[in-house]
N, C-alpha and C positions, 0 to 999 in steps of 0.2 A: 331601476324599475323592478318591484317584485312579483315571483314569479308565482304563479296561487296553483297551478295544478294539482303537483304533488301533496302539497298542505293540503287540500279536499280530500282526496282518494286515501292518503294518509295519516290522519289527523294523531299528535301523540296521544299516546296512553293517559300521561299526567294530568292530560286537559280537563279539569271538570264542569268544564262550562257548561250548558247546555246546546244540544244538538243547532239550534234555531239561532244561539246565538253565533256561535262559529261559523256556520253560513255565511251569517249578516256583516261580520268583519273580514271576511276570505273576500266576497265579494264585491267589497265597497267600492271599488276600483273598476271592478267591472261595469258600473252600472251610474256610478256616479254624475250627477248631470243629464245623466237620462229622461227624468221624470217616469219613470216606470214604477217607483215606488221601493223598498228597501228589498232584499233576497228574505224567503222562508225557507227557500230547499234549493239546492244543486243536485240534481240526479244526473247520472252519469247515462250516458247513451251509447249504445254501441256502434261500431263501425270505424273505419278510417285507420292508416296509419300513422299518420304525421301527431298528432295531435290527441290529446284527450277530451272528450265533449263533454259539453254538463246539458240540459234541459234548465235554465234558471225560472223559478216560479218568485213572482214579488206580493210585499202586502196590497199593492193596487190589484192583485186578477192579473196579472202582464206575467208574458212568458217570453224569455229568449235565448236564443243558443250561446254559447262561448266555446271556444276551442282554444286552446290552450296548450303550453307544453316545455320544457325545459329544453336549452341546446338546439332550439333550430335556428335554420338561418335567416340573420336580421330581418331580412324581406319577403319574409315567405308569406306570411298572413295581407301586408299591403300587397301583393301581387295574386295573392288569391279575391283581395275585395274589385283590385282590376279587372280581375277576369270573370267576376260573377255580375258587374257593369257593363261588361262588351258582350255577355248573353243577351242582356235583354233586347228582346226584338220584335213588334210587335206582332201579335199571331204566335211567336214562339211559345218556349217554357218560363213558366214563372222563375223567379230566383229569387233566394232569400236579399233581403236590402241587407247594407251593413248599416249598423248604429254606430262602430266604434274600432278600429282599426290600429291595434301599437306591434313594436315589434315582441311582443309573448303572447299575444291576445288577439281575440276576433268575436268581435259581440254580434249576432245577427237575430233578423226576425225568423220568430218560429214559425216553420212550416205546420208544425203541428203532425199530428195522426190520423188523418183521416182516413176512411177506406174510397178506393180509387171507384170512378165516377163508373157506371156500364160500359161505355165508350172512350175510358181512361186509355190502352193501346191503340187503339186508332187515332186519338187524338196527338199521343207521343209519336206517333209516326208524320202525321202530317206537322206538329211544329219544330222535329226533329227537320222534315223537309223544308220551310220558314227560314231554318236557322241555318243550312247548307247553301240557301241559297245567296245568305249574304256571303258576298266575295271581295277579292283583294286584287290586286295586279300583281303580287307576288306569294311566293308561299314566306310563311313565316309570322315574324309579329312585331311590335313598336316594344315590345320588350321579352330579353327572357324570363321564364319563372320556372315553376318547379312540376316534375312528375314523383311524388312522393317527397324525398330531401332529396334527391340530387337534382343538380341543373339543365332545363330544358331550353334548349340554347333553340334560337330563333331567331337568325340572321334572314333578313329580307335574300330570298333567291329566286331567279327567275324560272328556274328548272326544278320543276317536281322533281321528278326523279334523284336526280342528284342531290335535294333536300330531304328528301326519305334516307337515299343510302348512306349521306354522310352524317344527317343529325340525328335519325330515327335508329338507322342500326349502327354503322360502325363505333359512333362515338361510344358505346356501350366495351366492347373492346378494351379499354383502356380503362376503367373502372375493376379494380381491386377483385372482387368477386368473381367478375366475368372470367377475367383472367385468366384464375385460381381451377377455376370448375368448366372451363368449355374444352375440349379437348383440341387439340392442336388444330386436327382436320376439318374440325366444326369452325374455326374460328376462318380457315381459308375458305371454308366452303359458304361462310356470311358473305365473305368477299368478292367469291366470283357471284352469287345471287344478288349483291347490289348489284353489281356492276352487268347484271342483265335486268335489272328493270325494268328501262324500257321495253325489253321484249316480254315480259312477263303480267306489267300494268299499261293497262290505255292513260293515255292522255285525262288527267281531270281538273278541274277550275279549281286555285285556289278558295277552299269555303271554308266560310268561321266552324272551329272546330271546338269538340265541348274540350279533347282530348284524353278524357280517364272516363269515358266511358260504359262505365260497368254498372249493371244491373243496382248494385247498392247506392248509386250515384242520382239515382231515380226515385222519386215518390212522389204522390198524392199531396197536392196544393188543398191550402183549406178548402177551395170548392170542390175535389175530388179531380181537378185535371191534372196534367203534368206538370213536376217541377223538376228542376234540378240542382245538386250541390257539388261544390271539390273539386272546380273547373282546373284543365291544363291548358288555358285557351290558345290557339293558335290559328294559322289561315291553311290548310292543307287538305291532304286528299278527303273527301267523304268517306269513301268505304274503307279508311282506317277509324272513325268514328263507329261505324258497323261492325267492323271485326270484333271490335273488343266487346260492344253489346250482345252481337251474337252469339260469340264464344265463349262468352258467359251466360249470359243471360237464357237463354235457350227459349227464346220468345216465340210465340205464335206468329203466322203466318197475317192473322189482321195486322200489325204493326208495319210490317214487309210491305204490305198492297197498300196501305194508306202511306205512306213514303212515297214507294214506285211512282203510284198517281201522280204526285206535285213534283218528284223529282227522280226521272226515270233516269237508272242506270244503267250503263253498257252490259250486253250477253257474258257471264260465265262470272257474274261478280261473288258467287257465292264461294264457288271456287279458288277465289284469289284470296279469301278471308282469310285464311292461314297464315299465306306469306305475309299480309299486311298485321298481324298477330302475332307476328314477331320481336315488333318493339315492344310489346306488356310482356312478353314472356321475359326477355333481356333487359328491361327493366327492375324486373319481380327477381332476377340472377343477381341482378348488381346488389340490389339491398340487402339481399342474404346468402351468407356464408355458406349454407346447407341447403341445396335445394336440386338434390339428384333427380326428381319429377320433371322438375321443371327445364333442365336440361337435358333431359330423354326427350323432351316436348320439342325442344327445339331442333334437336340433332336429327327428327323423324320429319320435322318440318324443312329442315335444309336438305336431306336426303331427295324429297319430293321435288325440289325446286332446284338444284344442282344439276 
């Protein structure tokens, strides 16, 4: 199968075709059978790691996403179209549909640009709450997939806790990076903090999880409501879905109170956001070799919770 990314973004020098036709033949594969009409442009979109995005515009007026990318692993695009299928829920967030799914590629409907509706944060918070409230009899998932490229292992467990500590932090540990860059006593001190979870996190319901929930993961549906992309889907705590929103995101307080309403959390959750902010931190370590912030981040967060 071949692979089109890098051909887009780096087209030879020799080439003297014209711009519009190099598209049209980069493309063809993308789109083929679609009835979308032929490519005129790939523009490139920012965000994401895994993957490079284009914006595809055709001669029919049709626009759709592709992502793309050399070197990842066989499954990762089929288990992202999984996981953008097990969001939809109704009253939730929108998601893009897939059109077309191989192992190099991922052809999806375009969300488009639009600007968010007046009541776009209230609205993300109540179908953030929609979507918490579908649940599982276990934590976990009918498959693993991926948090970035590495493996997000999802063994049906009956114990939270013990599903955070084994699959959310310690497995991070054994990853190359982690390793290399956490210092000895940071890597004991993950250990005794799993191993108090329970006294640290309440009890909560297995709920469908977006799981990379960060701010960029968010936009504006054609009609200005919520959507979302880039799922890590899983069945697990809620306010690890918040952690990573909030700690990034640095949202208003209407998002918070339209949540709480439909799905009220236990006293002192904001407080706990940290520790649960652990696994994006030790996530974000493993993938890179160099990331002394980020391991200040963590060592200041196990100090707190040790």
């Amino acid at each position: 199968m071949t692979k089109l990314g890098a051909a887009i973004t780096r087209p030879r020098v020799a080439d003297r075709r014209p711009r519009a036709r190099i598209v049209q033949v980069l493309t063809t594969a993308w789109l083929e059978g679609l009835s979308l009409g032929d490519a005129i442009a790939a523009d490139p979109l920012e965000g994401g790691y895994a993957s490079k995005t284009f914006r595809v515009r055709t001669t029919l007026g049709e626009s759709v996403v592709v992502k793309t990318q050399d070197d990842l692993p066989a499954d990762l695009y089929a288990l992202e179209a999984d996981g953008l299928d097990a969001l939809r829920a109704p009253g939730g967030f929108a998601v893009p549909s897939v059109l077309r799914v191989t192992s190099s590629y991922i052809v999806l409907t375009d969300l488009g640009t639009s600007e968010p509706s007046p009541t776009y944060w209230e609205d993300a918070g109540r179908a953030l709450a929609v979507q918490h409230q579908q649940t599982a009899d276990k934590f976990g998932y009918h498959l693993d997939n991926y948090l970035g490229t590495l493996p997000q292992r999802n063994p049906w467990t009956s114990d939270g806790h013990a599903f955070f500590a084994e699959h959310r932090l310690l497995r991070y540990l054994e990853e190359p990076n982690c390793h290399n860059q956490l210092p000895s006593e940071d890597r004991r001190r993950l250990e005794r903090v799993a191993g108090r979870l329970p006294e640290l996190i309440p009890p909560q319901p297995p709920s469908l999880l977006h799981g990379d929930l960060w701010h960029g993961n968010l936009l504006p549906a054609p009609d200005g409501g919520p959507a979302m992309i880039d799922p890590a889907v899983h069945y697990g705590w809620p306010e690890a879905d918040l952690a990573t929103l909030l700690i990034y995101g640095h949202l208003s307080d209407t998002f918070f109170d339209a949540y709480e309403e439909a799905h009220p959390l236990a006293p002192g959750w904001r407080d706990r956001l940290p520790l649960l902010h652990l696994r994006e931190l030790l996530c974000i370590t493993a993938h890179w070799p160099d990331r002394a912030e980020t391991v200040s981040e963590i060592s200041a967060i196990l100090k707190q919770f040790d």
